[in-house]
C-alpha positions as CSV (number, residue, x, y, z in Angstrom):
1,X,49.2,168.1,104.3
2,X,47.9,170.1,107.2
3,X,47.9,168.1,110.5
4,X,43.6,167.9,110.2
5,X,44.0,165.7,107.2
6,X,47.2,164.1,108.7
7,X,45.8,162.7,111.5
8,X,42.3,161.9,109.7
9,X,43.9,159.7,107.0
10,X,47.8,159.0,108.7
11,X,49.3,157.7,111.0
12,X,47.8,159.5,114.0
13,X,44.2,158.1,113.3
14,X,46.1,154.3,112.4
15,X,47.7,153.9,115.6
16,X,45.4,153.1,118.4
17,X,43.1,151.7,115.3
18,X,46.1,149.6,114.3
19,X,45.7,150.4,110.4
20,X,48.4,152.9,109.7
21,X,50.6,151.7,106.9
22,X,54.3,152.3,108.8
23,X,57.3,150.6,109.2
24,X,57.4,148.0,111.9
25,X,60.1,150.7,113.6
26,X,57.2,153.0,113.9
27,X,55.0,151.3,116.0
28,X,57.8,149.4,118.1
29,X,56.5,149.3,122.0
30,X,53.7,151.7,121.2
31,X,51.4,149.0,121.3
32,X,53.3,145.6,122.1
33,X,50.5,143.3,124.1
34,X,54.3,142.1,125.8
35,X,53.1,141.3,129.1
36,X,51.9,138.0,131.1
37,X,48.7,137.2,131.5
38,X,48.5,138.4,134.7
39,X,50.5,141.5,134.7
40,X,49.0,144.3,135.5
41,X,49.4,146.7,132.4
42,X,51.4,150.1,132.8
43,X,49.1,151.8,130.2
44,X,46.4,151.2,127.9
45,X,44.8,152.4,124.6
46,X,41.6,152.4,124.1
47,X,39.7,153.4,120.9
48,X,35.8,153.3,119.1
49,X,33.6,153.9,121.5
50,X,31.8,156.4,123.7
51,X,34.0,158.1,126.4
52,X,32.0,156.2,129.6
53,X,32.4,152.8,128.0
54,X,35.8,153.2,126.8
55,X,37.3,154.6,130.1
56,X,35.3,151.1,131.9
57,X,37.3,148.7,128.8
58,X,40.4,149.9,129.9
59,X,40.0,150.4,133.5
60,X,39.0,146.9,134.1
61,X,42.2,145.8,131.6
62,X,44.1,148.1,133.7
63,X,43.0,145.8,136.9
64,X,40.0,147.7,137.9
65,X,39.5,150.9,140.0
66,X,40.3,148.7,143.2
67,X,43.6,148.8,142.3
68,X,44.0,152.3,142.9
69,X,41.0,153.3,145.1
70,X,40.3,151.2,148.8
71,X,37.5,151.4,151.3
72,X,36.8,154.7,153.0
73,X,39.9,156.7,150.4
74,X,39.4,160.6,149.9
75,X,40.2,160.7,146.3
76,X,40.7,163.7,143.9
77,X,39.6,163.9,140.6
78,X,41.4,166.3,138.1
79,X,39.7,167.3,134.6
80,X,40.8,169.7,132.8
81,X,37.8,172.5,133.3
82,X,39.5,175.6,132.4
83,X,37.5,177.2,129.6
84,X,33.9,178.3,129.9
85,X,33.0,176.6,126.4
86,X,30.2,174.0,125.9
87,X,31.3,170.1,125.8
88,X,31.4,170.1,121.8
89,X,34.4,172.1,122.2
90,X,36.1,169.8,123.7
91,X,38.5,172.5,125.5
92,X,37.5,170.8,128.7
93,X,37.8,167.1,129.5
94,X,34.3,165.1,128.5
95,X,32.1,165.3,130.9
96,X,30.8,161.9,130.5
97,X,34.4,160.4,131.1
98,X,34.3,162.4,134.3
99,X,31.1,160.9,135.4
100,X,32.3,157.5,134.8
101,X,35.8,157.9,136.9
102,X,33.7,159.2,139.9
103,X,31.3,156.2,139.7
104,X,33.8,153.9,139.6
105,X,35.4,155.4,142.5
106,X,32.5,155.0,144.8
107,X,31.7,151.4,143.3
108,X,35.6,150.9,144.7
109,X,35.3,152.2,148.6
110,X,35.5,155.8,148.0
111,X,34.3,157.7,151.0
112,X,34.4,160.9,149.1
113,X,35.2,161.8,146.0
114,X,36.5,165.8,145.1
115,X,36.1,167.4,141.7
116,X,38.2,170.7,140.7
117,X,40.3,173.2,139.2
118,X,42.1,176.6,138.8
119,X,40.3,177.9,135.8
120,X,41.4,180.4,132.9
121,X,38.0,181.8,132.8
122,X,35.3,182.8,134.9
123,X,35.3,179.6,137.8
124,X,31.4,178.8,138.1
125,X,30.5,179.6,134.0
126,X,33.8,177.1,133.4
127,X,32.0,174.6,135.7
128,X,29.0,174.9,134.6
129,X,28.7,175.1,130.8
130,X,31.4,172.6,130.6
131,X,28.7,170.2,131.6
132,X,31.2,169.0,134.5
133,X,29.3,170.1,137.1
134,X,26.0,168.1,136.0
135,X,28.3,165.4,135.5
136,X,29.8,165.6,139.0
137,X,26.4,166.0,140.8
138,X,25.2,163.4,138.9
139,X,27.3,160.6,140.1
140,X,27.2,162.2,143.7
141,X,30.7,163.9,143.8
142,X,32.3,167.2,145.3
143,X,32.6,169.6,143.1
144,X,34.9,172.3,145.1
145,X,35.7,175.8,143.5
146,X,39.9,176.6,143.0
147,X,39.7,180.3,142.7
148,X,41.1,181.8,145.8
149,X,44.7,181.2,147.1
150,X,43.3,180.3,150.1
151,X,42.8,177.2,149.1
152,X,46.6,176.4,148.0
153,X,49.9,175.9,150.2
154,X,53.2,176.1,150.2
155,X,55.3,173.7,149.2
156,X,58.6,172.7,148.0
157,X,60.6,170.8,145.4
158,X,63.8,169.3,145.2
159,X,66.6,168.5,142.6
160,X,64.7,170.8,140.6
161,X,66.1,173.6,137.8
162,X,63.8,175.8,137.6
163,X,60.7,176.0,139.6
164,X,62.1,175.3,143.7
165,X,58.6,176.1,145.4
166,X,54.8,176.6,144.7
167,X,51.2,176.7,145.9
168,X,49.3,173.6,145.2
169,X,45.6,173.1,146.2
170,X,44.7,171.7,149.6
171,X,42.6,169.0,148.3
172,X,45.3,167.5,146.5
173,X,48.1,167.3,149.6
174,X,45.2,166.0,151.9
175,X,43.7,163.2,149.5
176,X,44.4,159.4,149.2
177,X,44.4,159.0,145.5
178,X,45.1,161.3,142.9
179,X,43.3,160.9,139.5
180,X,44.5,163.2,136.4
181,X,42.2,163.8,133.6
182,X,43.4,165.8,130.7
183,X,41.8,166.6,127.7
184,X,44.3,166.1,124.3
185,X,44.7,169.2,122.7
186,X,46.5,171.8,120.6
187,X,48.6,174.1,123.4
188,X,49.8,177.5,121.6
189,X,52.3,177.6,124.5
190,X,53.3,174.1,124.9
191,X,52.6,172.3,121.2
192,X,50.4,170.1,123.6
193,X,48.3,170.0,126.6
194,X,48.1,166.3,128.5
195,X,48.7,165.0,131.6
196,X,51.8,166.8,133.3
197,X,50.8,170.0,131.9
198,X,47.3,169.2,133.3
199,X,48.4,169.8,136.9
200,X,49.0,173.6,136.6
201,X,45.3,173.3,137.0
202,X,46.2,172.3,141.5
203,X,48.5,175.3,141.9
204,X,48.1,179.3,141.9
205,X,50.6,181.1,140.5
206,X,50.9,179.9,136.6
207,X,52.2,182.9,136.1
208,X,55.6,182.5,137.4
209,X,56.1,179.8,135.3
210,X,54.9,181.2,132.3
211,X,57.7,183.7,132.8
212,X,60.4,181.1,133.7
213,X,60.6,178.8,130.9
214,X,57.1,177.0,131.0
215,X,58.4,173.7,129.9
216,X,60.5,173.4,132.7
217,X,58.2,174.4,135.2
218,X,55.9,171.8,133.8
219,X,58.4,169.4,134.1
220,X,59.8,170.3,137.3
221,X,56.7,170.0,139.1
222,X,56.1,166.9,138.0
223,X,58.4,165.5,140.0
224,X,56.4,166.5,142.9
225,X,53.6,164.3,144.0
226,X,52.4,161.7,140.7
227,X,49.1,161.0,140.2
228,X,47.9,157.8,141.0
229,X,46.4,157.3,137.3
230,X,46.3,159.1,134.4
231,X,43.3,159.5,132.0
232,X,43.9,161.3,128.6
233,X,40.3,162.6,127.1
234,X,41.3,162.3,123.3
235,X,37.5,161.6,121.9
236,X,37.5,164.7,120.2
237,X,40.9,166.2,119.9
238,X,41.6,170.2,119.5
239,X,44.2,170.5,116.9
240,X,44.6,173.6,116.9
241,X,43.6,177.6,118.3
242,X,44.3,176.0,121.3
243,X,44.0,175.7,124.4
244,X,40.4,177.3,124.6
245,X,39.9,176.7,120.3
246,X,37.5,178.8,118.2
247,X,34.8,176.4,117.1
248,X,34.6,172.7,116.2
249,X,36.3,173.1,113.0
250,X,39.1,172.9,115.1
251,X,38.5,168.9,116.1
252,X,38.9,166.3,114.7
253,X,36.7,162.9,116.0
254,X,39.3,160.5,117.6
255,X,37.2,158.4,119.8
256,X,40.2,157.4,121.8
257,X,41.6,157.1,125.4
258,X,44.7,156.4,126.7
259,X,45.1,155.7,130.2
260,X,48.0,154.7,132.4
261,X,49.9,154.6,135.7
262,X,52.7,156.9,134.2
263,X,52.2,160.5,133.3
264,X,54.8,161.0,131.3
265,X,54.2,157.6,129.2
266,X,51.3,158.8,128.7
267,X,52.1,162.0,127.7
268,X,54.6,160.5,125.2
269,X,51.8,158.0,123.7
270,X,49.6,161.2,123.4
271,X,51.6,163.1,121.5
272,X,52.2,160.0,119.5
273,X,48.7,160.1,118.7
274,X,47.9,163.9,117.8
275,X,50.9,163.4,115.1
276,X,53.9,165.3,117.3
277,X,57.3,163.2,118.1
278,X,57.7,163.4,122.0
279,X,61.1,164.7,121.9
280,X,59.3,168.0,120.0
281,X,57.8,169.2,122.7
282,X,59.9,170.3,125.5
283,X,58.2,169.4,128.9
284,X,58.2,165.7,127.6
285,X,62.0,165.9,126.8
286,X,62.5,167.5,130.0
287,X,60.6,165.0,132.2
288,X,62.6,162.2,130.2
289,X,65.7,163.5,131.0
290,X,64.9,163.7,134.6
291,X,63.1,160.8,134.7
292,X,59.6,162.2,135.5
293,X,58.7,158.9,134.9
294,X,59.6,156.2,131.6
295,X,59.4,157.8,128.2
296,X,60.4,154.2,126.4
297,X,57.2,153.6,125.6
298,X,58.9,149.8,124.8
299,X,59.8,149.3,128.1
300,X,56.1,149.3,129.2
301,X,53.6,146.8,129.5
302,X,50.9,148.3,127.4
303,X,47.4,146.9,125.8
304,X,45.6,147.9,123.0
305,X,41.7,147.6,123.1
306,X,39.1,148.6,120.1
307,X,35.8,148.9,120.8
């Protein structure tokens, strides 16, 4: 069975649904509703409804945006908007998610609220016929360009094996909250593109890492500054031609979001959902093993929603 018809009638279209017939063993953690009342939640999952409406489900289960944003914050906002395709395409994170998150921001304290990224193709046709540039104008955010090293300092990491020093944008080391926003899709490179892999889009030169074992690179990097949340875009999911897909026989409607305080949880839960064990794909067995972050998925408190 070939991974379209997999996730369509298997487990990868069961779990956030909760219909999947598996062994107990399968689901175990994935989707335990294990914590008090009043606990905050560690990472949600979210599926059935329209990207705006589920991101404000699960943000308000999650605690609300004033959890992570305060009065008079400089926040970042971090889609993926690499690919000058339209929104059906879903190469780029939804634009309507995008619109929701800066919103929600402002109707937290934000004093500002940035928008960018280091795009594969041409900057300005990538902002604009991904539809995030209406989106960001729309609900009165910055939407800055990432296309000149200029804009990206040094820095550098520590305890690291591979990748010792890079470039990151400026926005990012100057903000108060950092918000990452990847779309769910088929990487030919990487299996999978989701959150930690999402932040080559802050730095300039992807092409070292590329050349020096990609999935440590991703992983190493990681371990640099962690986003404040995490957002995964898996309404429609690229399965594969990725990352910039040939047409929308590549997709496949999941109508799902997950979101979460841990990037690599929620890369793990992601990759749960497109139908790859986490351990398969090497930047998530990396970031385990250096503990980017908790890749027990049981060891979280996590909520499932259906809309």
């Amino acid at each position: 069975m070939d991974r379209r018809n997999f996730i369509k009638t298997g487990i990868a279209a069961g779990l956030l649904a909760g219909t999947a017939n598996l062994k107990p063993s399968a689901l175990h953690g994935f989707f335990s509703d294990s914590a008090p009342a009043d606990a905050p939640f560690d990472l949600v999952a979210i599926k059935g409804g329209e990207p705006d409406a589920m991101f404000l489900k699960a943000l308000d289960a999650m605690g609300g945006m004033k959890r992570f944003v305060k009065k008079n914050q400089k926040v970042v906002v971090k889609p993926n908007i690499g690919w000058d395709v339209v929104p059906e395409k879903a190469a780029n994170t939804n634009p309507k998610l995008v619109s929701a998150i800066i919103r929600s921001c402002f109707d937290a304290g934000a004093k500002e609220v940035y928008v960018f990224d280091n795009t594969c193709d041409n900057w300005t046709r990538c902002y604009s016929n991904s539809g995030i540039e209406k989106a960001v104008k729309d609900a009165k955010g910055k939407l800055v360009p990432g296309n000149q090293e200029s804009y990206y300092h040094p820095i550098e990491l520590k305890n690291t094996k591979k990748l010792s020093k890079a470039k990151e944008h400026e926005l990012i080391l100057e903000s108060d909250v950092f918000i990452n926003v990847p779309v769910l899709k088929h990487h030919g490179s990487g299996k999978i593109t989701v959150a930690m892999k999402n932040l080559m889009g802050i730095v300039w030169d992807r092409g070292f890492w590329h050349r020096n074992d990609l999935h440590q690179c991703i992983a190493d990097f990681a371990s640099y500054r962690k986003p404040d949340l995490n957002i995964v875009d898996a309404y429609n999911v690229m399965l594969q031609n990725g990352p910039r897909g040939v047409s929308v026989d590549d997709l496949v409607l999941m109508k799902s979001q997950i979101i979460s305080t841990d990037m690599l949880a929620a890369d793990v839960a992601s990759a749960k959902l497109f139908g790859i064990q986490p351990e398969n794909v090497n930047y998530i067995k990396y970031g385990t093993s250096m503990k980017i972050g908790q890749g027990d998925l049981s060891k979280l408190n996590i909520k499932r929603l259906v809309i």
